[in-house]
FIKOLZA-1660 file (N, C-alpha, C; in steps of 0.1 Angstrom, whole numbers, plus 5000, padded with zeros to 4 digits):
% residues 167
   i   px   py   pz ch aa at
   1 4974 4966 5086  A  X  N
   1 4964 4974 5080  A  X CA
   1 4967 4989 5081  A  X  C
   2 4979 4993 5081  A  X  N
   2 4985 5007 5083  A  X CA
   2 4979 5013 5073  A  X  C
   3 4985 5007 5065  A  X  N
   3 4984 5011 5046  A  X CA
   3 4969 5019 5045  A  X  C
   4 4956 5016 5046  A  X  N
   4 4949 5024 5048  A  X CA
   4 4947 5037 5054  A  X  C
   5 4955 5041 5064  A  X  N
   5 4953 5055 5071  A  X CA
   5 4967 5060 5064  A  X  C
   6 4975 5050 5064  A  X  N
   6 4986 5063 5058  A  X CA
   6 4986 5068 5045  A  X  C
   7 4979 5057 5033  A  X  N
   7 4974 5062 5021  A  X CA
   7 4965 5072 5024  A  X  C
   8 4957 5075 5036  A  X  N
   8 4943 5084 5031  A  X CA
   8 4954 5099 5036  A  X  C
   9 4962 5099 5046  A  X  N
   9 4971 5109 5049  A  X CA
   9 4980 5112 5036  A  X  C
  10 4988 5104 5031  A  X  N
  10 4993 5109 5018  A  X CA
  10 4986 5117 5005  A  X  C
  11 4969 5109 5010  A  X  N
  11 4965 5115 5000  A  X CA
  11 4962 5131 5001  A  X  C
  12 4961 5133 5010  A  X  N
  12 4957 5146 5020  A  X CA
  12 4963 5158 5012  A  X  C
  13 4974 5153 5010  A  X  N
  13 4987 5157 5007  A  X CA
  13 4985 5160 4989  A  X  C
  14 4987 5152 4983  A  X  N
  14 4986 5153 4970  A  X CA
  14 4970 5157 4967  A  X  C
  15 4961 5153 4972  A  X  N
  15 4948 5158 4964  A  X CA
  15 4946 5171 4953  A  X  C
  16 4948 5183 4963  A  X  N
  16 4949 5191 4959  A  X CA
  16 4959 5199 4945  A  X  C
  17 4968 5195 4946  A  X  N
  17 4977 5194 4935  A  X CA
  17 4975 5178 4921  A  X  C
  18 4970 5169 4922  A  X  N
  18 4969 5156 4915  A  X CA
  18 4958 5151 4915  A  X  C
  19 4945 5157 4917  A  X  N
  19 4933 5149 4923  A  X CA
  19 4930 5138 4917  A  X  C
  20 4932 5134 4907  A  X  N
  20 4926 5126 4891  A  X CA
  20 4937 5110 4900  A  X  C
  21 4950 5114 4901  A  X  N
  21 4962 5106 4902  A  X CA
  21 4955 5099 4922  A  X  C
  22 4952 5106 4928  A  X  N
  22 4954 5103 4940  A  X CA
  22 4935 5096 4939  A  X  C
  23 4931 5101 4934  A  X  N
  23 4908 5095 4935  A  X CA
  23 4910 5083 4925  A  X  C
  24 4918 5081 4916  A  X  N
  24 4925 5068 4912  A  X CA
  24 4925 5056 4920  A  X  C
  25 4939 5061 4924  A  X  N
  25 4947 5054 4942  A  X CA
  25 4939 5050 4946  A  X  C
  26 4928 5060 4951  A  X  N
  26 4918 5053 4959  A  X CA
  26 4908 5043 4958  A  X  C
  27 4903 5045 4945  A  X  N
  27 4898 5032 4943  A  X CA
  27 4904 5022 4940  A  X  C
  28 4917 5018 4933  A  X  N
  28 4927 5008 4935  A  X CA
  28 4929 5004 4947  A  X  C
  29 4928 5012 4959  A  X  N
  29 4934 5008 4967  A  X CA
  29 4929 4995 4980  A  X  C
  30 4916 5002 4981  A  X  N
  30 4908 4991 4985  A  X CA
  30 4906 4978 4980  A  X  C
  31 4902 4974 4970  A  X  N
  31 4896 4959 4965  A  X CA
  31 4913 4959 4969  A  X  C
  32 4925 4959 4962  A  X  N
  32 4936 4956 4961  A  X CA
  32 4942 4953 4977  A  X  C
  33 4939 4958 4988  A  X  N
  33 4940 4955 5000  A  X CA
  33 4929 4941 5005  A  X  C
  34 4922 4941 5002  A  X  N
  34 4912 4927 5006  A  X CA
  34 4917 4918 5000  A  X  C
  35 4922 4916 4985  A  X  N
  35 4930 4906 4975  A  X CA
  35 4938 4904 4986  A  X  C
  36 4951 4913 4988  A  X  N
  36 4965 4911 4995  A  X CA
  36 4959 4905 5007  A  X  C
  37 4951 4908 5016  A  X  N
  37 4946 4899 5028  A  X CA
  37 4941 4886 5029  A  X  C
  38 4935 4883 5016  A  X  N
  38 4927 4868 5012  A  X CA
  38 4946 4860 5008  A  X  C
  39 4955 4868 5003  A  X  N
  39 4966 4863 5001  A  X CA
  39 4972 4858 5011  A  X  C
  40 4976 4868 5022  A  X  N
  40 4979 4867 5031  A  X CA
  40 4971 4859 5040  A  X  C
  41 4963 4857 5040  A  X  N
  41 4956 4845 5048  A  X CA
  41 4960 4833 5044  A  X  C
  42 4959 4833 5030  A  X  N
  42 4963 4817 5024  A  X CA
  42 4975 4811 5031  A  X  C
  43 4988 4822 5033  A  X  N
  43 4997 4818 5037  A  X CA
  43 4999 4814 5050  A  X  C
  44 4992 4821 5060  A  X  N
  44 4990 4815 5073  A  X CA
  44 4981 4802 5073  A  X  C
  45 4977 4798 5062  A  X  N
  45 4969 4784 5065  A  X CA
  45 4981 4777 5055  A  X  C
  46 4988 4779 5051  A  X  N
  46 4998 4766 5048  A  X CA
  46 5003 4766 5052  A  X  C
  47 5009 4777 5064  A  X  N
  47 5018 4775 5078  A  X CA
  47 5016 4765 5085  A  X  C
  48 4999 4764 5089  A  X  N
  48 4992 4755 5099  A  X CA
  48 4991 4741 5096  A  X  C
  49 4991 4739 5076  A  X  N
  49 4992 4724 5071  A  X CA
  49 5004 4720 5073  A  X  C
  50 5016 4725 5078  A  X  N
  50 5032 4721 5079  A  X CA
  50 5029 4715 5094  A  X  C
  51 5025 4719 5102  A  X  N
  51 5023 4719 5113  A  X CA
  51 5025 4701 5117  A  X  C
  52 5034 4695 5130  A  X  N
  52 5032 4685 5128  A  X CA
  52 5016 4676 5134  A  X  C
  53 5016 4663 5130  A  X  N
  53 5004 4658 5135  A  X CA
  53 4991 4659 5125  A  X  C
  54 4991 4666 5113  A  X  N
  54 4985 4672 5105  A  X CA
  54 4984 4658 5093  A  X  C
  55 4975 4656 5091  A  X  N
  55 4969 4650 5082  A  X CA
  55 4976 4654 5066  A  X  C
  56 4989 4649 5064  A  X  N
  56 4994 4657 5048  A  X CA
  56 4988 4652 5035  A  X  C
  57 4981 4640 5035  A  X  N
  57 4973 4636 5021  A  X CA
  57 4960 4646 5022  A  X  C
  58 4961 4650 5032  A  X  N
  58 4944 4657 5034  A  X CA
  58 4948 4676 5029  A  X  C
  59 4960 4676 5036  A  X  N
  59 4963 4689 5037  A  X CA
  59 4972 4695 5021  A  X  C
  60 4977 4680 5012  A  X  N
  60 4978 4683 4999  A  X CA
  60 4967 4684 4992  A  X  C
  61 4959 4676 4992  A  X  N
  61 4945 4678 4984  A  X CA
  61 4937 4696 4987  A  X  C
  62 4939 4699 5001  A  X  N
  62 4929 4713 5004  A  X CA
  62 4940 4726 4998  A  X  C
  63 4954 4722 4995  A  X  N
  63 4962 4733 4990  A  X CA
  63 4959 4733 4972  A  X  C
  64 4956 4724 4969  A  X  N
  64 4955 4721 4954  A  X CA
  64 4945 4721 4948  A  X  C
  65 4935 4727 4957  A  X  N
  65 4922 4727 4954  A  X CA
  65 4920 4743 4956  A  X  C
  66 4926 4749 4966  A  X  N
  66 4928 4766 4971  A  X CA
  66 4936 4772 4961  A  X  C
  67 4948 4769 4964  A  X  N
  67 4960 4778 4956  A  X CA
  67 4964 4777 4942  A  X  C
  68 4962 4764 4941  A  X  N
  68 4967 4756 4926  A  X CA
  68 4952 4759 4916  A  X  C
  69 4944 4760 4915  A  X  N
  69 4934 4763 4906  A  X CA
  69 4933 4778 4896  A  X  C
  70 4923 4780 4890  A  X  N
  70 4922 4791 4879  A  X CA
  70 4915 4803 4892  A  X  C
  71 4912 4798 4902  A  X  N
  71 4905 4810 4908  A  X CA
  71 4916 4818 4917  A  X  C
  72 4929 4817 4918  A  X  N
  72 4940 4827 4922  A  X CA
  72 4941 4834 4915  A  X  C
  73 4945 4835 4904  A  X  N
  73 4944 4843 4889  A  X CA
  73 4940 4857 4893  A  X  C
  74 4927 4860 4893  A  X  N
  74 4919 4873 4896  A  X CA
  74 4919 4876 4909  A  X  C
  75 4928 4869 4918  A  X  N
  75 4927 4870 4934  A  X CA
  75 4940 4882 4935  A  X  C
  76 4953 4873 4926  A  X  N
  76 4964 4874 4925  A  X CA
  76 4962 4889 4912  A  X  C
  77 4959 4893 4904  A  X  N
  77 4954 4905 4896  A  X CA
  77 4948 4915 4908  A  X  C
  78 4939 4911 4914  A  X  N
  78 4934 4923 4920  A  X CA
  78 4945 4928 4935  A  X  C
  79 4951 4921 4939  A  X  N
  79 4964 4924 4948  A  X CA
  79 4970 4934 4945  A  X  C
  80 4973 4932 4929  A  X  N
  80 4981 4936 4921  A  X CA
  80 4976 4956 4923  A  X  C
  81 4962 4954 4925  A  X  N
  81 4962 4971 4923  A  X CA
  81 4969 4978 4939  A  X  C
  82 4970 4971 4949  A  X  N
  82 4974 4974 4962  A  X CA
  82 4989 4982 4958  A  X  C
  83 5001 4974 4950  A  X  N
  83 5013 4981 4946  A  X CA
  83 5009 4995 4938  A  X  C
  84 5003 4995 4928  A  X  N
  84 4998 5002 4916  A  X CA
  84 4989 5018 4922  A  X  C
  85 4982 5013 4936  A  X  N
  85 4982 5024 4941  A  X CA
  85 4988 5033 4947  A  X  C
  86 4999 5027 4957  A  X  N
  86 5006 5034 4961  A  X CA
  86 5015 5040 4950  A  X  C
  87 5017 5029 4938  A  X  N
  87 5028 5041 4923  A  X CA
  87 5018 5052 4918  A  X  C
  88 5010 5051 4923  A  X  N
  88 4994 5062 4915  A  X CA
  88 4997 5076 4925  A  X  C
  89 4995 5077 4939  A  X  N
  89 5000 5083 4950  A  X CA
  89 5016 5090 4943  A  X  C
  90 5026 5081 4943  A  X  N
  90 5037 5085 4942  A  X CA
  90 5041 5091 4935  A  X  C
  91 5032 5087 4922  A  X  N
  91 5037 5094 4907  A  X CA
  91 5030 5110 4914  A  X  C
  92 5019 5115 4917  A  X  N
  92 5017 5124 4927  A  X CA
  92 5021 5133 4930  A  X  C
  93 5032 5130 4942  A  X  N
  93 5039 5133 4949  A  X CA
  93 5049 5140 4938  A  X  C
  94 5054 5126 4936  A  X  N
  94 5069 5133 4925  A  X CA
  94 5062 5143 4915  A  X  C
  95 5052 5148 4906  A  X  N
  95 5045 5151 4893  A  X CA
  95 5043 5167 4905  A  X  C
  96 5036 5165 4913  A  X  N
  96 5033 5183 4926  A  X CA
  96 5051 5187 4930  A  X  C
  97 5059 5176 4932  A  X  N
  97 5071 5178 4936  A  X CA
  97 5069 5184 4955  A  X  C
  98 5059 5178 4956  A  X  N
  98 5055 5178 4974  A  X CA
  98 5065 5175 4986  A  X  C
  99 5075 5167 4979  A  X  N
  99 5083 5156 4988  A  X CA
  99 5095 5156 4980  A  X  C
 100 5109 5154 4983  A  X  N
 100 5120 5150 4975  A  X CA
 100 5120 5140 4962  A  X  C
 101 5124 5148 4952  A  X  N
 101 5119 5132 4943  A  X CA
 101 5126 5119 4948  A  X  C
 102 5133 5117 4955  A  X  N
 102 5138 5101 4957  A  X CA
 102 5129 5103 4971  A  X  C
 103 5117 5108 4976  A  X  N
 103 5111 5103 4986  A  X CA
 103 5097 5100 4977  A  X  C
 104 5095 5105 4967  A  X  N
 104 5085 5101 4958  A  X CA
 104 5084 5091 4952  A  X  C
 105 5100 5089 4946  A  X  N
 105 5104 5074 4939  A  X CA
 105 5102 5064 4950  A  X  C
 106 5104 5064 4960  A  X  N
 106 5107 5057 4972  A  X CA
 106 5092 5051 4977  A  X  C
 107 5080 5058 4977  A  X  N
 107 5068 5059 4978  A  X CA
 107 5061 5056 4969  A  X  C
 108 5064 5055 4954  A  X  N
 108 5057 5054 4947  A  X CA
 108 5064 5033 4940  A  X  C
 109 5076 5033 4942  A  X  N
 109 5083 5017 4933  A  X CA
 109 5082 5009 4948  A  X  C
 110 5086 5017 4961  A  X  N
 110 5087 5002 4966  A  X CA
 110 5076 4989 4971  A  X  C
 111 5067 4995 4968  A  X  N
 111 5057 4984 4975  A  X CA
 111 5057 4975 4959  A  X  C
 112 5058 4981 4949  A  X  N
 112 5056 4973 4932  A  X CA
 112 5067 4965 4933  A  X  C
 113 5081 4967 4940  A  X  N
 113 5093 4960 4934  A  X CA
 113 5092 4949 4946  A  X  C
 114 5087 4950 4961  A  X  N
 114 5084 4940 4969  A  X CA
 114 5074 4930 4966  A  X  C
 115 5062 4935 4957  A  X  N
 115 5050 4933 4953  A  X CA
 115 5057 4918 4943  A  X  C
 116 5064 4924 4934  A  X  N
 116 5066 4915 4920  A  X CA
 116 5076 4906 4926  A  X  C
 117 5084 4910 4937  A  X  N
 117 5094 4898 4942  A  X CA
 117 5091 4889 4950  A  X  C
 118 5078 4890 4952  A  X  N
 118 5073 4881 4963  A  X CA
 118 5069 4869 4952  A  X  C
 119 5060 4877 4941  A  X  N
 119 5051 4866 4929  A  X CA
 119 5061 4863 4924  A  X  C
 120 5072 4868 4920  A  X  N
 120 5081 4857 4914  A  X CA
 120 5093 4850 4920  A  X  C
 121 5092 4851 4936  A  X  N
 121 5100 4838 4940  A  X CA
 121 5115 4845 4942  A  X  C
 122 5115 4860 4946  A  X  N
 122 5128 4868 4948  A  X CA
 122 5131 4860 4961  A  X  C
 123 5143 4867 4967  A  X  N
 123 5148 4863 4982  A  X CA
 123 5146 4873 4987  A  X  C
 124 5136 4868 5002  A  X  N
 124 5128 4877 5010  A  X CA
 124 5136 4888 5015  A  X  C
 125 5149 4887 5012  A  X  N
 125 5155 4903 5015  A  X CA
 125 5153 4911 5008  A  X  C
 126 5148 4910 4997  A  X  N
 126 5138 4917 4987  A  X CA
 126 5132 4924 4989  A  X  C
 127 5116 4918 4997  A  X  N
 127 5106 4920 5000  A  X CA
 127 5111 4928 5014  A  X  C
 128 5118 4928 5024  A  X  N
 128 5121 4938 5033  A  X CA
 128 5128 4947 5027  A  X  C
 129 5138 4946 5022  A  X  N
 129 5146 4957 5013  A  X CA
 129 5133 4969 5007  A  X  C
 130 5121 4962 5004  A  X  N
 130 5116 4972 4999  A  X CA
 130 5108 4981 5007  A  X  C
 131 5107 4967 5019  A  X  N
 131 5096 4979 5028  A  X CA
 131 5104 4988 5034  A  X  C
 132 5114 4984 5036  A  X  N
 132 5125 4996 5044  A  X CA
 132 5129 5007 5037  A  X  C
 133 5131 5008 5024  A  X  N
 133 5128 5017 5013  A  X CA
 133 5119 5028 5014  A  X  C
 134 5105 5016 5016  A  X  N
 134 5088 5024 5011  A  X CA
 134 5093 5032 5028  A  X  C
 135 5096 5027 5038  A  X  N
 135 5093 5034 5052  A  X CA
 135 5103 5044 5047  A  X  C
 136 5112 5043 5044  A  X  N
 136 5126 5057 5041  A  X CA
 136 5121 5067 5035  A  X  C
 137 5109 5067 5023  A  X  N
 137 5102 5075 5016  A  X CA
 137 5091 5081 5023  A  X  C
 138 5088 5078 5030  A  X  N
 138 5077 5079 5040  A  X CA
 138 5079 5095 5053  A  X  C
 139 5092 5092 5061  A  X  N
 139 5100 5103 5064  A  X CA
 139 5100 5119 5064  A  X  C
 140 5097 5119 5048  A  X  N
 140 5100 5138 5047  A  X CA
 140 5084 5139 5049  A  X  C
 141 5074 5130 5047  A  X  N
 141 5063 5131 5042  A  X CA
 141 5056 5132 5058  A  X  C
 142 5063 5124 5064  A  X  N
 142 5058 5120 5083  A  X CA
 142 5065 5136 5089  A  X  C
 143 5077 5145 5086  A  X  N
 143 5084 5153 5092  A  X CA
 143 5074 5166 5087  A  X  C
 144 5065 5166 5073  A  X  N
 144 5058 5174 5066  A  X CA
 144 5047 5178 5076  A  X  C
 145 5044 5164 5077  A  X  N
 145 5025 5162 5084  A  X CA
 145 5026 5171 5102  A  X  C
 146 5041 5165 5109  A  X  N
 146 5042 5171 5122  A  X CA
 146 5047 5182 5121  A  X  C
 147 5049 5189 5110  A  X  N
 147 5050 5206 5111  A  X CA
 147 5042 5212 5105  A  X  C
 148 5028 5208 5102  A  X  N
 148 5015 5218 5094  A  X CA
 148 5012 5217 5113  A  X  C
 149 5006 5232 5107  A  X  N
 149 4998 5238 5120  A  X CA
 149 4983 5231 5119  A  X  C
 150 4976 5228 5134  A  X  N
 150 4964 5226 5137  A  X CA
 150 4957 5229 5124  A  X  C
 151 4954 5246 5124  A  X  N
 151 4947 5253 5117  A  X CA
 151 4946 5248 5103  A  X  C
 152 4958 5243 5096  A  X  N
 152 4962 5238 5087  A  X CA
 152 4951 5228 5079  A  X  C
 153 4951 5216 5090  A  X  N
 153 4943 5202 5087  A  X CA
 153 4932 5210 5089  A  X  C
 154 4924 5220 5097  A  X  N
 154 4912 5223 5096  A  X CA
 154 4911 5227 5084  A  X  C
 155 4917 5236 5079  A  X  N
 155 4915 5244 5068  A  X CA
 155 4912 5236 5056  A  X  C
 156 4918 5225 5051  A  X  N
 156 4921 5221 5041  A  X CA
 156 4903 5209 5043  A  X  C
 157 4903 5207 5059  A  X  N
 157 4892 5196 5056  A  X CA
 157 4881 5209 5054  A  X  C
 158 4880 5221 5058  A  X  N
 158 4870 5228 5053  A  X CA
 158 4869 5234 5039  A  X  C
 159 4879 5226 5034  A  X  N
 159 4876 5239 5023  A  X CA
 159 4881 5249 5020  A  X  C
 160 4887 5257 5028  A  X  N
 160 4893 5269 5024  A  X CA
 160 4905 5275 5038  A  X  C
 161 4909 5288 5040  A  X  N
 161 4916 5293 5048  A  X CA
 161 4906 5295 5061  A  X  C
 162 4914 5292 5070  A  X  N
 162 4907 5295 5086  A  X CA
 162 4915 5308 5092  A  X  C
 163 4912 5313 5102  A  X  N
 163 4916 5328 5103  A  X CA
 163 4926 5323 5114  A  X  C
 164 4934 5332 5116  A  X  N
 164 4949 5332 5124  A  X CA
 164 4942 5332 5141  A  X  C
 165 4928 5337 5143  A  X  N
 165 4922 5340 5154  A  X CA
 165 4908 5336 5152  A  X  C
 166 4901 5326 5162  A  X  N
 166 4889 5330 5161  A  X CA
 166 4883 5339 5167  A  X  C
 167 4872 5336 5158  A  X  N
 167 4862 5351 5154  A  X CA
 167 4853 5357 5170  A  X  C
% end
């Protein structure tokens, strides 16, 4: 559950230059992370039906009744906005030119190209290939955040410039 603080840090970043593109993000971003989690849970309970000693007439009928029906559809759609936010962020990045464009590109495709290789059954070197990507894109943006001054994040959460000295 990274993805939440580091999106709200990225967005930190872009707001001000992209607001429309990143207050988007944000609302994509949430429902689309609870989807991906109800996903990802699914998967750890088909883990547990493999498991030996496990009842498999019982444990095909509760997969077929979960996974196999019309109600994944809109589970599997709203997932879908989790990638779509972070390309919302990215497009961002790359559109302000905040970050290197191939750290933009990098931030903005890889969670979508890991995203669609998973739904369609790529080879999970895929799905790391991309996260190791999204983490590569991540870098200029992590090296950005540890050289703004204190003053800096104050300023920007107030609203305006803070003085070199306090008053």
């Amino acid at each position: 559950m990274l993805a939440l603080p580091a999106f709200a840090g990225l967005a930190r970043f872009v707001q001000e230059h992209r607001p429309t593109l990143v207050n988007l993000g944000r609302v994509l971003l949430v429902p689309g992370t609870i989807a991906l989690a109800a996903l990802v849970a699914m998967e750890l309970v088909a883990w547990q039906m493999a498991q030996p000693g496990i009842d498999r007439a019982a444990m095909v009928l509760l997969w077929e009744n979960t996974a196999e029906n019309a109600g994944i559809a809109p589970l599997i759609l709203a997932a879908l906005l989790f990638p779509v936010a972070w390309l919302l962020v990215g497009a961002g990045l790359f559109l302000a030119r905040l970050v290197p464009r191939w750290s933009a590109a990098l931030v903005g495709l890889a969670q979508l190209v890991g995203f669609i290789g998973e739904l369609s059954g790529a080879p999970k070197w895929l799905a790391v290939a991309a996260q190791v990507a999204f983490a590569i894109g991540l870098i200029p943006l992590g090296i950005r955040a540890l050289r703004q001054q204190d003053a800096g994040w104050a300023a920007s959460e107030l609203g305006g410039d803070m003085p070199a000295t306090p008053a």
